[in-house]
C-alpha positions in Angstrom: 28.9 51.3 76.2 30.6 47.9 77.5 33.5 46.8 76.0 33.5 43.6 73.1 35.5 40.8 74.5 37.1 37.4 73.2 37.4 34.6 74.6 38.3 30.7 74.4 36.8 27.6 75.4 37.3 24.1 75.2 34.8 21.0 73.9 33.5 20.0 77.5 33.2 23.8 78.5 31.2 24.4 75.2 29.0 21.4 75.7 28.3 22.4 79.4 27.0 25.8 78.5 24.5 24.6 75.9 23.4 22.2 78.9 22.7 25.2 81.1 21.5 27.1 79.0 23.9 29.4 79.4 24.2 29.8 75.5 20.9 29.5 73.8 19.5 30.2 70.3 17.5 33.6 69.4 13.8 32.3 67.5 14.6 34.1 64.4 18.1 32.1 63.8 17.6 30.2 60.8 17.0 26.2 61.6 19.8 23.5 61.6 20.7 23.3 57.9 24.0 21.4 58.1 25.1 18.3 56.4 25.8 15.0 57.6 29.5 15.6 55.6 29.5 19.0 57.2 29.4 17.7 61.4 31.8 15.4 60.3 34.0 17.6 58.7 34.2 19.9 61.9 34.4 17.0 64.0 37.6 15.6 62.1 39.2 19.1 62.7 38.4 19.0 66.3 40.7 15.1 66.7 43.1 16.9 64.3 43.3 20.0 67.0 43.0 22.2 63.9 41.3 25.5 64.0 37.5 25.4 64.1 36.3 29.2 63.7 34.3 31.3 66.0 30.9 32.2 68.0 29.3 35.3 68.6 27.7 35.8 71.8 25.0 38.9 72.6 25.1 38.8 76.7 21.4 39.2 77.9 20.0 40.8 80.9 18.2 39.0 83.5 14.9 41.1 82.3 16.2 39.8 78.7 12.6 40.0 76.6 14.1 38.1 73.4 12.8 34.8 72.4 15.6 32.3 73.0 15.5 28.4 72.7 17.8 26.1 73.8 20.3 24.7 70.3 17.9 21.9 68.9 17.1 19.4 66.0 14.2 18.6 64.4 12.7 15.4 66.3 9.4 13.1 66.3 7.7 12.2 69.2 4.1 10.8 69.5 3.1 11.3 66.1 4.3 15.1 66.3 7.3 17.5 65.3 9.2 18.7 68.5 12.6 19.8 69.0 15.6 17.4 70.2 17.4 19.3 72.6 20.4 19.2 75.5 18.6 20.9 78.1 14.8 22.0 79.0 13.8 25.1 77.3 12.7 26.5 81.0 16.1 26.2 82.6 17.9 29.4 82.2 20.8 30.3 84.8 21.6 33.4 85.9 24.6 34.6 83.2 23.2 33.8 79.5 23.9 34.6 76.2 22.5 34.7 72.4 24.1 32.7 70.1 24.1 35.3 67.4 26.6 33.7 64.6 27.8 30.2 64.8 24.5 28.0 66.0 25.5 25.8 63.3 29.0 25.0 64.6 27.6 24.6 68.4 24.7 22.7 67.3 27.1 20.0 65.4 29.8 19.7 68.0 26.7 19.1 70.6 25.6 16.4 67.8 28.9 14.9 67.9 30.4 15.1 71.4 27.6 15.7 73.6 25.1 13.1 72.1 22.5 15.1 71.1 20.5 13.1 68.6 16.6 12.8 67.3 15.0 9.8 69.2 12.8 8.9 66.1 14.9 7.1 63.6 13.5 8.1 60.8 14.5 11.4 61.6 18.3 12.6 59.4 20.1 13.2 62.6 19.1 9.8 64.3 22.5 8.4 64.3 26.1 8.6 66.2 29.4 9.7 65.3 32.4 7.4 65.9 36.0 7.6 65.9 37.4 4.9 63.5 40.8 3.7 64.2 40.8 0.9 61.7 40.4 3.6 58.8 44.1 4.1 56.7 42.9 6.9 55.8 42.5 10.2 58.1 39.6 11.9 56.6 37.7 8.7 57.0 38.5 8.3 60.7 35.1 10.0 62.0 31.8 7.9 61.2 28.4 8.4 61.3 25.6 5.6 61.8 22.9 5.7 61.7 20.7 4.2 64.3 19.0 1.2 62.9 22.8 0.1 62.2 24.0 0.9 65.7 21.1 -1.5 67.2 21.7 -4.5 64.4 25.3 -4.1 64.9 25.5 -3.8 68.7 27.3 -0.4 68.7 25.7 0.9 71.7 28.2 -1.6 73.4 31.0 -0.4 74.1 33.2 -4.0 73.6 31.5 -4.8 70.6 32.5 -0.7 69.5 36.3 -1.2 70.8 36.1 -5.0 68.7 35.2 -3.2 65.1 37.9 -0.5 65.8 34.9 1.8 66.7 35.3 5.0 69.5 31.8 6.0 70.4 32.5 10.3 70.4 29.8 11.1 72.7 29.9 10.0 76.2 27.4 7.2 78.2 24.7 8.9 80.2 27.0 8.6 83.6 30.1 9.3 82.2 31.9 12.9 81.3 33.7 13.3 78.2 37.0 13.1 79.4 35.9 10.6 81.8 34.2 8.5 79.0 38.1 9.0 76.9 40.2 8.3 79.6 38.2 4.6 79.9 39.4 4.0 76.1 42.4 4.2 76.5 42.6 1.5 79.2 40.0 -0.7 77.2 41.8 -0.5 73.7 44.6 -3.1 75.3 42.0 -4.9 76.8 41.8 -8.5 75.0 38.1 -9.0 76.0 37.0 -6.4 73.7 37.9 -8.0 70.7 36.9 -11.0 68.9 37.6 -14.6 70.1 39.4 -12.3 72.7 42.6 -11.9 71.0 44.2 -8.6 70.3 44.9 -7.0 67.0 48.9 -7.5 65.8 51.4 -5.4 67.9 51.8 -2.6 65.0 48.0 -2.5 64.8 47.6 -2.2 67.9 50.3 0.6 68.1 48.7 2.1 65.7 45.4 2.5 66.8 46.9 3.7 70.3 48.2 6.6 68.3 45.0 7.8 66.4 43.0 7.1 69.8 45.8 9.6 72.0 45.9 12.4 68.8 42.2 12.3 69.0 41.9 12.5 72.8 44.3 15.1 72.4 42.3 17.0 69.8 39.1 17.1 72.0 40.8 18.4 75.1 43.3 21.0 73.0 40.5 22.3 70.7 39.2 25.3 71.3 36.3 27.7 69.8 36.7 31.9 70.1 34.1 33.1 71.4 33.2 37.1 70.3 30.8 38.6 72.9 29.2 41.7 72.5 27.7 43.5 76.0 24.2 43.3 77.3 24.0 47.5 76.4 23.6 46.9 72.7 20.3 46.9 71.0 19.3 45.2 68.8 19.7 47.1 65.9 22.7 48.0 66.6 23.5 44.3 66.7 22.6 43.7 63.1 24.3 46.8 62.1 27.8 45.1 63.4 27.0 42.0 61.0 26.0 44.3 58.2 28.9 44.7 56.1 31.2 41.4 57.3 30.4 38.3 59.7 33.1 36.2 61.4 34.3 34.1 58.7 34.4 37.5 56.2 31.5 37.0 53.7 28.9 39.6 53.7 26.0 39.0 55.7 22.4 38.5 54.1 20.7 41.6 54.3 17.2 39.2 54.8 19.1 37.8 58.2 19.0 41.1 59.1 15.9 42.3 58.4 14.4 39.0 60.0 15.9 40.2 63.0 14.7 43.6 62.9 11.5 42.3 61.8 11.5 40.0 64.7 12.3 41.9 67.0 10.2 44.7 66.1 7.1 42.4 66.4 8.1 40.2 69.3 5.4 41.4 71.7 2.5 40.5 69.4 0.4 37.7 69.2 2.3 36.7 65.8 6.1 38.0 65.1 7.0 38.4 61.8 9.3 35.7 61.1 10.8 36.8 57.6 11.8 34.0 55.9 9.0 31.3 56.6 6.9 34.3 55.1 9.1 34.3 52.3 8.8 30.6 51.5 5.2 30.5 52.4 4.3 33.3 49.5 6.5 31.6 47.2 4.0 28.8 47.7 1.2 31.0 45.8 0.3 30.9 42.2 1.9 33.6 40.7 5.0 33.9 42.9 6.0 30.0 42.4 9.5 30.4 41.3 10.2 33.7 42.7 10.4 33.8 46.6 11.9 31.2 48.6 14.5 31.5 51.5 17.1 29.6 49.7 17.0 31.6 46.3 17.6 35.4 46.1 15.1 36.2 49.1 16.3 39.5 49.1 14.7 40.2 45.8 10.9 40.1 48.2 12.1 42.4 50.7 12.7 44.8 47.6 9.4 44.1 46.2 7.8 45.0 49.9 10.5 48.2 50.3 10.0 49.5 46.6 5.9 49.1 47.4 6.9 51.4 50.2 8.7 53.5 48.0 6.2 54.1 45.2 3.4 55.4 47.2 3.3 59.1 47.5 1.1 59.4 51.0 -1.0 57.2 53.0 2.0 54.9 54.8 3.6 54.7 58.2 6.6 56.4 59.3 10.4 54.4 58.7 12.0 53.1 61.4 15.7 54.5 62.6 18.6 52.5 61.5 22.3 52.6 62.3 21.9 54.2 65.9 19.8 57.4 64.6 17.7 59.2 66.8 15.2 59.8 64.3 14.1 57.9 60.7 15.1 59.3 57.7 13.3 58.7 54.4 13.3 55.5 52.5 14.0 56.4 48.9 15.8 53.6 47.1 15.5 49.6 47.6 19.6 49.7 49.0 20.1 47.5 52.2 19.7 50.8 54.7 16.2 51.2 53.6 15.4 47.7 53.4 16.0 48.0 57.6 14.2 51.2 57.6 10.9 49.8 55.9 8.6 50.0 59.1 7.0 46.6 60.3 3.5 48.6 59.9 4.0 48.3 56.3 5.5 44.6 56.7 2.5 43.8 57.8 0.3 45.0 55.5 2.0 43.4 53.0 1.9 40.1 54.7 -2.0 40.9 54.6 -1.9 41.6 51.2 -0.2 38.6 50.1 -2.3 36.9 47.6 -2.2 40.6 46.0 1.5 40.6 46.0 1.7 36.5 44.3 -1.1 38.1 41.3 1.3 40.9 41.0 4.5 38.7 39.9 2.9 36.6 38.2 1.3 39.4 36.5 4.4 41.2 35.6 5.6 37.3 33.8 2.4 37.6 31.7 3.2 41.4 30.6 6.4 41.3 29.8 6.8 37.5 28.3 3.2 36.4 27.8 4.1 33.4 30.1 5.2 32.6 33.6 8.7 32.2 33.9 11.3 31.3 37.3 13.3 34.5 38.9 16.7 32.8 37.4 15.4 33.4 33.5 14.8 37.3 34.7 17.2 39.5 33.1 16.7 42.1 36.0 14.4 40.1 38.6 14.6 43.7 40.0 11.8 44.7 37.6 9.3 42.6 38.8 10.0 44.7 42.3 9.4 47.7 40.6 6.6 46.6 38.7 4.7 44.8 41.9 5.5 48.6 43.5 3.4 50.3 40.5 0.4 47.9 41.2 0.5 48.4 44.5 0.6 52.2 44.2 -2.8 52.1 41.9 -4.2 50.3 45.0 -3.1 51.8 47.8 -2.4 55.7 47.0 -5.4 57.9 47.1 -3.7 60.6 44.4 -4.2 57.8 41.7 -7.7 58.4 41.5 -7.9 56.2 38.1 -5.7 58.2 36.2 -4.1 55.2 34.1 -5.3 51.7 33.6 -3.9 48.4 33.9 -3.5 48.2 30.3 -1.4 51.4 29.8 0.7 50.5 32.9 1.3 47.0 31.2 1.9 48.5 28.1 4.2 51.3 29.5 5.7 48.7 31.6 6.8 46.1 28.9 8.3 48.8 26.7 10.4 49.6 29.7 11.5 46.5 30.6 12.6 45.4 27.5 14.2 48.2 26.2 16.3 47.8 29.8 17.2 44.8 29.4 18.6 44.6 26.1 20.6 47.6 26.8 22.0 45.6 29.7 21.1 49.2 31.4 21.4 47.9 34.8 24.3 45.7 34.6 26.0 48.7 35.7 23.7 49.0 38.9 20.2 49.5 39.9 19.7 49.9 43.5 19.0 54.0 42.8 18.4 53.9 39.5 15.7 51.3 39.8 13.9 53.8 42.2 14.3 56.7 39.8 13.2 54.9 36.8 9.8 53.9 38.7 9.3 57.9 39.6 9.9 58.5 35.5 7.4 55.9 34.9 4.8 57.3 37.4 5.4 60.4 35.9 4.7 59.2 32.2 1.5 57.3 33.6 0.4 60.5 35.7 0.4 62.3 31.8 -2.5 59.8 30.4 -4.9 62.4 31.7 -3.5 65.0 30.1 -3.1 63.1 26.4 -6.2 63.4 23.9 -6.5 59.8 23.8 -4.8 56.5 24.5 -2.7 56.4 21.1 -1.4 60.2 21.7 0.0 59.3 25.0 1.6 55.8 24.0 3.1 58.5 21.3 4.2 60.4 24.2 5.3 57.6 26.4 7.0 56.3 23.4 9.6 59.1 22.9 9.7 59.8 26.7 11.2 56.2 27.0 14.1 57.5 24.9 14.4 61.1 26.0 14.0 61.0 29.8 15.6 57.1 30.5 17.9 56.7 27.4 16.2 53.6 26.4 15.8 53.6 22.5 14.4 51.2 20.7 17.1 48.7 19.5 17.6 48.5 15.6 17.0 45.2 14.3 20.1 44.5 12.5 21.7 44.5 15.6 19.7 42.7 17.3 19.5 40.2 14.6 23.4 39.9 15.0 23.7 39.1 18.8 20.7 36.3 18.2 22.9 34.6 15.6 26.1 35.0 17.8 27.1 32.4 20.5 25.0 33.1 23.5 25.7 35.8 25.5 26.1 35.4 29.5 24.3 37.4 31.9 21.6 39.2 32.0 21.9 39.7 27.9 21.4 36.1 27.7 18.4 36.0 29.6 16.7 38.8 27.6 17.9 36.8 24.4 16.0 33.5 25.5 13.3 35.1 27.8 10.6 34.6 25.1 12.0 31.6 23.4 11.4 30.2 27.1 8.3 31.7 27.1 6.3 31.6 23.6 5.7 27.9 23.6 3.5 26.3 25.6 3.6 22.6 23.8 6.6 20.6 23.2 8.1 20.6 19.9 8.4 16.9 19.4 5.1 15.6 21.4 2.8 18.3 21.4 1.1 16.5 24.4 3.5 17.6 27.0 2.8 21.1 28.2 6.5 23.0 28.5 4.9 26.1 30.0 6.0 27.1 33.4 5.8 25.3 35.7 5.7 21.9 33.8 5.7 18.5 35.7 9.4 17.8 33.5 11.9 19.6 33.5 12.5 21.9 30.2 15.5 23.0 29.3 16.6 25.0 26.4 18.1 22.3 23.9 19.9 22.7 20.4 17.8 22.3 17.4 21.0 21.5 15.2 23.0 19.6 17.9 26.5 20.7 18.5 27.6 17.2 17.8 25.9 16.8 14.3 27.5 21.1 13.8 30.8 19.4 15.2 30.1 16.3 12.7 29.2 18.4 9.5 31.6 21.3 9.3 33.0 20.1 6.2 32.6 20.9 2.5 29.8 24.0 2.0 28.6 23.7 5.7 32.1 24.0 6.8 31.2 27.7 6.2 28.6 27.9 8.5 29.8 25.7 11.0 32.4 26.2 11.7 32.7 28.4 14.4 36.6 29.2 13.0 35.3 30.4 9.4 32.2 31.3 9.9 30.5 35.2 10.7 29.5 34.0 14.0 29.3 31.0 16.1 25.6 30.1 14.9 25.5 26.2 16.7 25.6 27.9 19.7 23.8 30.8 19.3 19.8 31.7 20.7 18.9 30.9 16.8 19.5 27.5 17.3 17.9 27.0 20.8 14.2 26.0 21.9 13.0 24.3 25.3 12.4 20.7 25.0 11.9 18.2 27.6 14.7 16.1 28.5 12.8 12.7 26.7 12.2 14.7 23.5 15.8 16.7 22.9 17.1 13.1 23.3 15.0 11.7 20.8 15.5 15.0 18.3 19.6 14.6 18.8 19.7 11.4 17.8 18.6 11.9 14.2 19.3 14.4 11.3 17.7 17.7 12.4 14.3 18.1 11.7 13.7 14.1 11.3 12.0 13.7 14.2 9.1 15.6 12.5 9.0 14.8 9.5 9.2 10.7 10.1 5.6 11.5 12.0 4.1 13.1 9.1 4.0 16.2 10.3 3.6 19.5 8.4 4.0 23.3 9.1 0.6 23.5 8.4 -0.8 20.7 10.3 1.0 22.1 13.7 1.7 25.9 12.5 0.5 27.3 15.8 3.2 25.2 17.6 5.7 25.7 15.1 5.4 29.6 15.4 5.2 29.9 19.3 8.7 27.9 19.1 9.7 31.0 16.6 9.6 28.6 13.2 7.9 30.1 10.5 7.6 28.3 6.8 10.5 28.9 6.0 12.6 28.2 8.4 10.7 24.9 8.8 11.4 24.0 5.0 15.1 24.5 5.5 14.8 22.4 8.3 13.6 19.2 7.3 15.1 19.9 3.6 16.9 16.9 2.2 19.8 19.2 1.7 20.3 20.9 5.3 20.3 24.6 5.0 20.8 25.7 8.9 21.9 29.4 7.7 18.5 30.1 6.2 16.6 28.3 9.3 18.9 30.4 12.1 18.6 33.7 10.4 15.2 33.3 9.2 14.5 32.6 13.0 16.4 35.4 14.3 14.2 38.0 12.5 11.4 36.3 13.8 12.7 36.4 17.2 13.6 40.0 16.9 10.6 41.0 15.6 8.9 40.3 18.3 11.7 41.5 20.6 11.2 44.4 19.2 7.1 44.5 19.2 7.5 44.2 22.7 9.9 47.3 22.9 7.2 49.5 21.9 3.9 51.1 24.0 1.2 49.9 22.5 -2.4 49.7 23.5 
């Protein structure tokens, strides 16, 4: 196999390769994502001749059958989305290359110094960059304007530029780049270019000489590496050199990789799997709002689709090889390897089967929390993999012939999940153990047959829960205890609050705005006694509650004492005594008790809230209990 190389080259050099197409863009690279601070940024390290990172290159053979585009941005023309571009897609010369890692860093120094720019100026990346000599300050000295501005102002001339202390970066249509700096640095001391044709004072002048010759000097000392990997590897064996570490030494997304793979592995059809517009697409379905999107955790789909894979017993294609096997080996966990290994086959058939996949999550938010809730409030967002994988199976695999129902998976599965995640169980992993736990559960499901009835084998399932996965039941003392502590972080805290997120579907304050998920206002989670009346009050008798130095626990700021309110109402609750903001309306436990309970307030918890005398002990701990009661309902198979 050919040896991996590294090279240099300078700004013009870079910018005539992306001309030629010598360097183009493989489809499935993720689009132009970076910020208007982020161009300038890299183009104020090229004037300061600092260090600007690296590209990986992936030669191609003349025969090469990838998908490659020439480095773009998003444009309007005619009324329709098209691609701004250097060069014509169909010009390709003879020596080319993929730009595997760094299309980002090309793209914006084609943006900056080559003039590449979207001709509709409505379009984000409309504008120019300058150099701005005037600016005291160095990390102001690159500017960006937008187009409107540049026509208003005149900046498309270069006088009027040279005038405002302005240095357009990219060159005029028949000029080079170093052709286009060497005529600034004759025009700068030319008097005509400046207003009422008289130059700036002698030190001024001086000084803007200087920042002009550093930043000429920049652009032509600059250079980029350049890591190129031979025309012989595949592929596959591409991603697998990204797998662990990329250039700049943070782990590569396992999803880029499989999009690849993915990609590649479907190229020839009439529709290639592109990964992560699937990913956002499906996130776009009720049920999975919340839960798949490119930006967020998209690995967590690509484990839903793998542990699908890995649930069903017969009836599915072959894996694919990974890391330069001759031959597939079997995918048994959701780890990265057998992410890679998942076949496209089966990719497909799950892209088929999407609307099945969207009911599935938002199925496993109703049976576990009785509401809809976002991937970040999931303890182990893992589970709703492993459930999706259990629904699939009862689908899919001919040897489940009906031998459970939804209900007993549901009520298998809740038991499960809950008892998981208040043991923080997978805190310590759950890439294999997720996969064995699903075979224990098929295996406890696979025994309904077997049982005399429906009650015997939630008996069954009950103590299997404990025997075969370690999972008791939690006591409720304890549990009681870490709802009247501060908040836990992590996953703990996202058990804690899941159905205090969950349970209410109306807002505490004004019942007319629905809080359930998702809600057109934000909803956060919100002190009932604020922490500034707690801070206020910790004096006296309540001194030994709330204070956090005296008191059993730190109660203010514990899941006792929090409930999701909209933004309007917590500010309208905080701003009187606790509980006023109910009782000023006239309203009762009775007359709103099914609100009042969903939010986890029972009588008397509701009494010692809007007491004349405020009793927030008796209102957090007789809300704990109620919270862990049903914590601990939910801990329990039941049918």
């Amino acid at each position: 196999m050919g040896k991996l190389t590294v090279e240099s080259i300078g700004i013009s050099e870079l910018l005539d390769r992306l001309r030629s197409n010598a360097w183009l863009v493989p489809a499935f690279q993720r689009d132009f994502v970076w910020s208007e601070a982020d161009v300038t940024s890299l183009a104020l390290s090229v004037i300061e001749a600092r260090p600007i990172g690296m590209a990986t290159l992936w030669e191609q053979p003349d025969d090469s059958d990838l998908i490659l585009v020439p480095a773009s941005i998003p444009d309007t023309q005619n009324g329709e989305s098209v691609d701004a571009a250097l060069s014509a897609p169909e010009d390709r010369p003879k020596n080319f290359y993929a730009v595997l890692d760094g299309r980002q860093r090309a793209t914006a120094l084609a943006m900056v110094f080559g003039g590449l720019r979207a001709t509709d100026a409505r379009r984000r990346f409309s504008g120019r960059y300058f150099l701005d000599v005037s600016h005291d300050d160095p990390s102001g000295r690159v500017r960006y304007i937008r187009e409107t501005q540049v026509k208003t102002s005149k900046y498309d001339q270069l006088g009027v530029c040279i005038g405002a202390g302005l240095f357009p970066l990219s060159p005029e249509a028949d000029k080079d780049l170093m052709g286009q700096w060497y005529t600034y640095i004759q025009s700068i001391n030319d008097a005509s270019n400046y207003p009422d044709q008289v130059l700036p004072e002698a030190e001024e002048l001086a000084r803007r000489n200087e920042i002009l010759k550093q930043a000429f000097k920049g652009i032509t000392e600059t250079v980029l590496a350049v890591y190129i990997v031979p025309a012989e590897y595949t592929l596959g064996e591409i991603c697998e050199i990204f797998e662990t570490l990329n250039t700049t030494g943070t782990k590569v997304s396992t999803v880029d990789l499989l999009h690849s793979w993915l990609f590649n592995d479907t190229s020839t059809e009439p529709e290639p799997i592109l990964l992560r517009d699937w990913i956002d697409n499906l996130g776009e379905l009720e049920g999975a709002v919340g839960w798949a999107s490119r930006s967020n955790r998209p690995e967590i789909i690509a484990q839903t689709v793998t542990a699908c894979y890995v649930a069903l017993d017969s009836e599915k294609p072959s894996p694919r090889a990974v890391g330069g096997k001759s031959k597939p080996t079997a995918v048994t966990s959701i780890k990265a390897g057998d992410l890679l290994a998942t076949p496209a086959a089966f990719w497909r058939q799950a892209i088929e089967d999407e609307r099945d996949l969207a009911n599935y999550i938002g199925d496993f938010q109703t049976c576990v929390a009785g509401g809809n809730f976002p991937l970040s409030d999931s303890p182990y967002p893992v589970t709703m993999a492993m459930y999706s994988a259990l629904r699939w199976y009862m689908t899919h695999d001919s040897r489940y012939a009906n031998q459970w129902n939804l209900e007993e998976l549901n009520g298998l599965f809740r038991a499960f999940f809950w008892r998981n995640a208040l043991a923080t169980r997978y805190d310590q992993g759950f890439l294999s153990q997720s996969s064995t736990d699903m075979r224990v559960l098929k295996e406890i499901l696979f025994r309904r047959a077997k049982a005399a009835n429906a009650n015997a084998w939630a008996v069954e399932a009950n103590a299997e829960l404990q025997s075969a996965l370690d999972l008791p039941v939690p006591d409720a003392v304890s549990l009681q205890q870490q709802l009247l502590q501060a908040k836990p972080a992590g996953a703990l805290g996202r058990a804690l609050t899941l159905v205090v997120r969950t349970q209410p579907t109306q807002d505490l304050v004004d019942p007319s705005v629905s809080i359930a998920y998702p809600s057109s206002k934000p909803v956060e989670l919100h002190h009932l006694y604020p922490l500034n009346w707690c801070a206020n009050n910790k004096h006296g008798k309540l001194g030994e509650v709330l204070d956090p130095n005296t008191a059993e626990f730190d109660y203010a700021r514990s899941v006792a004492n929090l409930t999701p309110l909209t933004r309007e109402s917590n500010n309208a609750w905080r701003a009187k005594t606790p509980g006023l903001a109910l009782t000023e309306n006239g309203v009762t436990f009775e007359s709103a008790k099914a609100r009042f309970e969903s939010h986890f307030i029972s009588a008397p918890a509701f009494a010692a809230l809007t007491a004349d005398g405020p009793d927030p002990l008796c209102f957090w701990e007789s809300r704990a209990a109620e919270i862990a009661t049903d914590l601990r309902s939910r801990c329990i198979v039941e049918l």
